[in-house]
N, C-alpha and C positions, 0 to 999 in steps of 0.2 A: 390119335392121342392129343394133336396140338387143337383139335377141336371140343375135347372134352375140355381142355383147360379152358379154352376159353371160354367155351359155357360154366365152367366154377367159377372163374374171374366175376364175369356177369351176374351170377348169381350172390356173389359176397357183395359187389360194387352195390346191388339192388337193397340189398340188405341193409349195406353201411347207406346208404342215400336212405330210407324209408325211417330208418332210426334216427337220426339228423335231424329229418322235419318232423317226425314225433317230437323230440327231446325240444325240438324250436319251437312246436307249437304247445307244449308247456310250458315251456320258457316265460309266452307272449301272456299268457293268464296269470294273473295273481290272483291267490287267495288268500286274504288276509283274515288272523281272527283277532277282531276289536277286542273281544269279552277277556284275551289273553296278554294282551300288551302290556308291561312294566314301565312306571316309572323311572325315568332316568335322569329329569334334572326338571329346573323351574324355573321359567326367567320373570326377569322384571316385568309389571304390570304395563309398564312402557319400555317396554324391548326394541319397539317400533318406532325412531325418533330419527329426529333431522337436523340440519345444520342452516343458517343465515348464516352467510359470512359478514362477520365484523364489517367489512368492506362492502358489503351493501346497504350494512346500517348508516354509513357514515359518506359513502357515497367517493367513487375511484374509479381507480384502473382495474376493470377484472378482466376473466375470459372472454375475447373475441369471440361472440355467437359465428356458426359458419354461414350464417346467414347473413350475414355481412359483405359487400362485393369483395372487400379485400383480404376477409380471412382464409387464406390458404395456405393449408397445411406446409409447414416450414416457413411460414411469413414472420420476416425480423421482431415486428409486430406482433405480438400475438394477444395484445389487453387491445380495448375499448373503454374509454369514458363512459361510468353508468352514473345517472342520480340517486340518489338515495333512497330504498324500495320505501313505498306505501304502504305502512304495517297496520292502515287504518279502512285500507281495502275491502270492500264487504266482502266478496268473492273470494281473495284471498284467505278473512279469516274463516267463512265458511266450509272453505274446502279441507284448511288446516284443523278447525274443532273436530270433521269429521273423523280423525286421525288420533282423537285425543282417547285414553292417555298418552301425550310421549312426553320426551326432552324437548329443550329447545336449546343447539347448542348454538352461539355465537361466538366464533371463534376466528381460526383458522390464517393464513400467514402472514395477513397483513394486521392481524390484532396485535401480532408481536411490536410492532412500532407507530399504537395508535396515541395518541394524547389522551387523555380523559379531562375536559373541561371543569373546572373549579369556580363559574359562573356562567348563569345566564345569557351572556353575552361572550358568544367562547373568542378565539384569539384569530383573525385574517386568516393565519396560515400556522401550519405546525412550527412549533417551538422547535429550538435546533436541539438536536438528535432524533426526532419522532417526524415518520413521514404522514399522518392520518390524525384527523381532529374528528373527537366522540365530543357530540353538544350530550348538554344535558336533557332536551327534548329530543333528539334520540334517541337517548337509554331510556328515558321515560316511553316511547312510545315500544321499545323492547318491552320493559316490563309490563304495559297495559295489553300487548297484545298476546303474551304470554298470559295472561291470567286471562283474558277470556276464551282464549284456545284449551285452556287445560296445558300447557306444556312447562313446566317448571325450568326455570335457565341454567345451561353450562356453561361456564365459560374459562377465557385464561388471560392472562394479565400483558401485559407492557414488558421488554426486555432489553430493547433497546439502549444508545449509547445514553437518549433522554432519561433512564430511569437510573443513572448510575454516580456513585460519589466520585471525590477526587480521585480516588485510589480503582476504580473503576468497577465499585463493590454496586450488586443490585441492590437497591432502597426500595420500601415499600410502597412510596409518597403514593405513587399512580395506583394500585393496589386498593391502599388502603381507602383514596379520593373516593375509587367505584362500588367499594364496598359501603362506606358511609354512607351516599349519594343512595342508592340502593336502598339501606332501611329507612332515609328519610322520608322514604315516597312510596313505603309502605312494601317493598317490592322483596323479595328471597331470591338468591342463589343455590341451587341444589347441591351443585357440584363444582369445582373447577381444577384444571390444568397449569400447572405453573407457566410454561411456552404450547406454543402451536409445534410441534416437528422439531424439537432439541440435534437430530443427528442431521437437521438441513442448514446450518447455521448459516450460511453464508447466503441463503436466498429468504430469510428467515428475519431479518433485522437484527441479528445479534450484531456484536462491537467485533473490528477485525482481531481475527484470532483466537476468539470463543474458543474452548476447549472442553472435552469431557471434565479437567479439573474443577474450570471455575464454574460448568454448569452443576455441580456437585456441591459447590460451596454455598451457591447460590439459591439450589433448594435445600439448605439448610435454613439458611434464611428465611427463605418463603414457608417452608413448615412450619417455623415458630411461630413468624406473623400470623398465618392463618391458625393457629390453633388456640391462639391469643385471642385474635379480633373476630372471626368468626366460626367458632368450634361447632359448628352444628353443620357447617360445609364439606360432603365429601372430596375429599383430594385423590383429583385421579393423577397414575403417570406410568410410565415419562410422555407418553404422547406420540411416541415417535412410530416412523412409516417404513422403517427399513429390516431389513434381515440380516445385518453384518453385524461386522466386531463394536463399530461404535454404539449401535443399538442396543447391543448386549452390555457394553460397556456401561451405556446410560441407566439402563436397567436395574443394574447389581447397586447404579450409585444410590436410586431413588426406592428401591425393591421395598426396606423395611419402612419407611416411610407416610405410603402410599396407603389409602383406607382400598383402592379396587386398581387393578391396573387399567390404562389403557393405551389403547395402540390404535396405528392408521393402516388399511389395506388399499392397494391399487395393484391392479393384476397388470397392472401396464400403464407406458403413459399413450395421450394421443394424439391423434396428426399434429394438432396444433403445436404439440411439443416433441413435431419428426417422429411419433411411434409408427410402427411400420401394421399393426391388426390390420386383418381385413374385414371387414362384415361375415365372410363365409363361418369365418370363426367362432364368431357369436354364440352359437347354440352347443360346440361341442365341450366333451368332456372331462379332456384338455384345460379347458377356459374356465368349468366351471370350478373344479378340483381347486384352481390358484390359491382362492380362498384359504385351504384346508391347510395349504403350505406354511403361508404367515400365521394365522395361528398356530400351529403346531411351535413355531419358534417359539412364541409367548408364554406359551402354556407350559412347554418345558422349563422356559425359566420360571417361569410361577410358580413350577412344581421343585423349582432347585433352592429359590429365592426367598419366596413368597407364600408359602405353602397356605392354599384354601381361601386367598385373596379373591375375591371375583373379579371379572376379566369384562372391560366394557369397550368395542370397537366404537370408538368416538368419530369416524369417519369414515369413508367409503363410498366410491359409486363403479361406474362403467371404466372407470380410466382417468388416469390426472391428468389437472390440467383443462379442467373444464369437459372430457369426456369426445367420445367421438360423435361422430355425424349420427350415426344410427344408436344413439342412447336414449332417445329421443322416440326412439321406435320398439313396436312390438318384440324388435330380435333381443335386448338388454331383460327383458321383463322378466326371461329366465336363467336369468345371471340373480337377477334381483328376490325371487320368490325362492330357488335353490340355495341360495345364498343365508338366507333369514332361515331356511331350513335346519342348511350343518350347520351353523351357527346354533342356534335354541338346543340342539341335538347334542352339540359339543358342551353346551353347559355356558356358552356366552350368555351374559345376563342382559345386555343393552345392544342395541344396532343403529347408527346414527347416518343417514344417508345424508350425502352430499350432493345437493342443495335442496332446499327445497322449493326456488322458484328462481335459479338463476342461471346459467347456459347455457349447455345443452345436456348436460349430467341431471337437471331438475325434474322433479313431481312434476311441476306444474312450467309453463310456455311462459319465459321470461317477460311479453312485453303483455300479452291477457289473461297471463295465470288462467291456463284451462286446462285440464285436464290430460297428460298424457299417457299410455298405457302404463308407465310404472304406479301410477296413482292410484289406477283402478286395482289394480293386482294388490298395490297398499293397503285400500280399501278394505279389500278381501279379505286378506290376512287379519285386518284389525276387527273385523266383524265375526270372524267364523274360529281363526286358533286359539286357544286359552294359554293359561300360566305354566300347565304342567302337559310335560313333555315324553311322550311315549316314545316306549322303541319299536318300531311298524315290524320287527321281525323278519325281515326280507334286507339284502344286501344291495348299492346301490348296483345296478347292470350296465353296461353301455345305451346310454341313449334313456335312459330311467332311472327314476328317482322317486321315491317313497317317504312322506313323513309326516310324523303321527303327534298330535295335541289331544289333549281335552278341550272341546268345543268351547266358546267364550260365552258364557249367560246362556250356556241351553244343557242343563243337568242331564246326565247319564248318557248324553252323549258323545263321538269320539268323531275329531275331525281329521281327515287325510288331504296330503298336498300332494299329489301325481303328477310329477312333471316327465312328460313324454318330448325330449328334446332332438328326438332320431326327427331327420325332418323327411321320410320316407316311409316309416313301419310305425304301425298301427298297432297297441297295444291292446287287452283285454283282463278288466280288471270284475273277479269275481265278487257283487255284494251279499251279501250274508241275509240284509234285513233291509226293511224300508229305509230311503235315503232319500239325499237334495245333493244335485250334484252343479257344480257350476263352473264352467268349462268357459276358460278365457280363448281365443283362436283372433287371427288376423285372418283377409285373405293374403298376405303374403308376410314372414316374421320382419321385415323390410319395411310392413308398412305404418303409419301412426296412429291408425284408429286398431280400435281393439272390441271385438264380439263379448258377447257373456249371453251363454246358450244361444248363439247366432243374431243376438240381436246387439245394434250397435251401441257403444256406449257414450253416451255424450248427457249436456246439463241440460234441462228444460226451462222452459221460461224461469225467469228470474232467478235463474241460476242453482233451481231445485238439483240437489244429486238425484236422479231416478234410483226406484227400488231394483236393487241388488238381489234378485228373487231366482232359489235355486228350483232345478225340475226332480219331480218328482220321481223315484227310480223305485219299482219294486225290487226285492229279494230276486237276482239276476246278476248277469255277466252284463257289464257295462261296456261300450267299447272307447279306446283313446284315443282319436285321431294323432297322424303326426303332428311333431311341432305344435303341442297344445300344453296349457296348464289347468289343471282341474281338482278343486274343493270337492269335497265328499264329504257331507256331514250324513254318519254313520245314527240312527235313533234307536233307541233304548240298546245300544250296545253293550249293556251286560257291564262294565270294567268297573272294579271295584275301586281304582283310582279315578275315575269322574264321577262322585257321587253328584 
């Protein structure tokens, strides 16, 4: 008797184990149908965009590169003296036009308490209350490099104790100087922010003891002036990076306001600023999700506040704080392409990464501006996704990610983003019809160069980008290596939303 059971035992255990790796091994296939995907939303034609900190236009103390002998994680220290970036850089703007359309936001903490010069010949050293002097040939060389990149400027204004009356009310003076200045020399504003981060005040340059009140009073202020002086500029806000009460506070003050909201994401700060991440973290699911959290706060208020506003993350990278060691590396890439994913999918209209060529968070290698893997994966995105935004039909799964566009400049067809982030299993994605598949890989997510279809990706003589050239895939089962990111542009896929 205790032998027959055990032969049933055996025999269900056989059963339940074979069903398993059946059910697993459909799991591991997708089959997507292109020709069926709906529309679900559209973003900006520059969804794709970056930030220049104020502070490199003007030249300061930013983030300590960790490539520095003394930058170590928890060091007192944690800025470095930089010059003033080269916005007349061939390479630089090269790399940048390739990227175009985006934003160009110039912004960020130290804008809060920058001077805006009112001549030629600007002043030794900032006037008291403002710790940062903007010449007028660096905003000029702002605007000329924005217009030959294609990037139209965001930006936000002065808040400091400098820009304020007797009674300690914000005045326009600095404001209105950079917007002046601005149309004298031919140049446009798309958009701007009244502060850089409203709920950080106290690292922020605001006057001691800033309150949600007088930030509230204060963009009244600033709504008039700008609706006055330059009514054709979108006003984002509030700007801020947090998910508390003051956040929400700032929100309700600015909600009706506001022509789009915007907000800042950082799923964490880093070493530099004692965050504890480790690299192993980098790819999971966990890390990538963060995202989804901070907007979600947004967007309910948007939907409580603001109702139908559009939603623009005007900042974001690996981590604040200038980012970690490995931002820098192939491991962030899938932080970075998942991320522009839920985002477009969510109905974000704008994506603005931070930086784009300054510590270890940037596109591009702070001291030769060359290429690092988030650039190329930028690249990518900016070449192959389009405007309107499908829903790929399939749910995200542990370790995968699915997401579906309209191709960019290539009619009737539909582009997918496959991010296989399990750094062990191997996925299998069914195509339907003839395809171009192009498949980002490191040999290790740790390291700084980065493959496309196994070949390495780097600039050629004179600093050409090489072709971006996907492989050819018949109507077949494709397979995803671990740890990869892979383009699919899907042809004549039928969808009556890409004509």
């Amino acid at each position: 008797m205790r032998k027959q059971s055990y032969r049933l035992l055996a025999r269900v255990m056989a059963s339940a184990i074979a069903a398993f790796v059946c059910t697993t091994a459909q799991a591991a296939e997708l089959a997507l149908d292109v020709a069926a995907m709906p529309r679900i939303a559209t973003i900006d034609p520059r969804f794709q965009s970056y930030n220049i900190e104020m502070v490199e236009v003007t030249g300061g103390r930013f983030w300590k590169p960790y490539a520095a002998s003394d930058a170590t994680p928890g060091a007192a220290d944690r800025f470095a003296q930089r010059s003033p970036i080269d916005l007349r850089d061939a390479r630089l703007r090269e790399l940048a036009a390739a990227l175009a359309p985006a934003y160009l936001r110039v912004s960020g903490t130290w804008a809060n308490s920058t001077f805006v010069a009112d001549a030629d010949t600007p002043p030794a050293s900032p006037p008291a209350g403002f710790n940062g002097v903007l010449t007028r040939q660096q905003w000029r060389s702002v605007i000329d490099f924005s217009r030959a990149v294609d990037a139209p400027i965001v930006t936000s204004f002065a808040i400091s104790a400098g820009t304020r009356d007797a009674g300690g009310h914000w005045t326009a003076t600095q404001a209105g100087r950079l917007l002046a200045y601005t149309r004298s020399i031919g140049g446009q504003i798309a958009a701007a922010e009244f502060m850089n981060e409203p709920d950080l005040p106290e690292i922020g340059g605001a006057p001691d003891g800033y309150d949600i009140a007088a930030y509230a009073k204060d963009f009244v202020t600033f709504r008039s002036f700008m609706k006055r002086a330059a009514p054709d500029v979108t006003i984002l806000g509030p700007g801020t990076t947090g998910t508390g009460a003051d956040a929400a506070a700032l929100f309700a003050a600015t909600a009706q306001d506001v022509d789009a909201i915007s907000y800042h994401h950082y799923g964490a700060l880093s070493a530099r600023c004692d965050g504890d991440r480790t690299q192993e973290a980098a790819l999971s699911d966990e890390w990538l999700a963060r995202t989804d959290r901070t907007f979600a706060f947004y967007r309910t208020l948007r939907d409580r506040l603001a109702p139908d506003k559009p939603i623009w993350l005007t900042e974001t990278a690996e981590t604040a704080c200038g980012g970690n060691r490995w931002a820098a590396t192939f491991s962030d890439t899938f932080r970075y392409l998942d991320q522009l994913g839920r985002l477009a999918k969510a109905g974000v209209r704008v994506v603005m990464h931070n930086t784009l060529a300054a510590s270890d968070y940037a596109l591009l290698d702070e001291q030769t501006h060359l290429p690092r893997p988030n650039y190329w994966a930028a690249l990518l995105w900016r070449r192959l996704m389009g405007t309107t935004v499908l829903d790929a039909g399939v749910a995200s799964q542990p370790g995968l990610h699915v997401y579906a566009h309209c191709a960019r400049d290539r009619p009737g067809n539909v582009a997918l983003l496959v991010i296989n982030n399990d750094r062990e299993t191997e996925r299998k994605l069914a195509v339907p019809a003839a395809s171009q598949r192009y498949t980002l890989t490191s040999a290790t997510p740790e390291d700084g160069t980065v493959q496309l279809n196994g070949k390495t990706l780097a600039l050629a003589a004179g600093d050409e980008i090489p072709a971006l050239t996907g492989e050819a895939v018949a109507a077949s089962t494709i397979t995803l290596a671990p740890a990869t990111t892979t383009f699919v542009i899907a042809a004549r896929a039928g969808n009556p939303n890409c004509p």
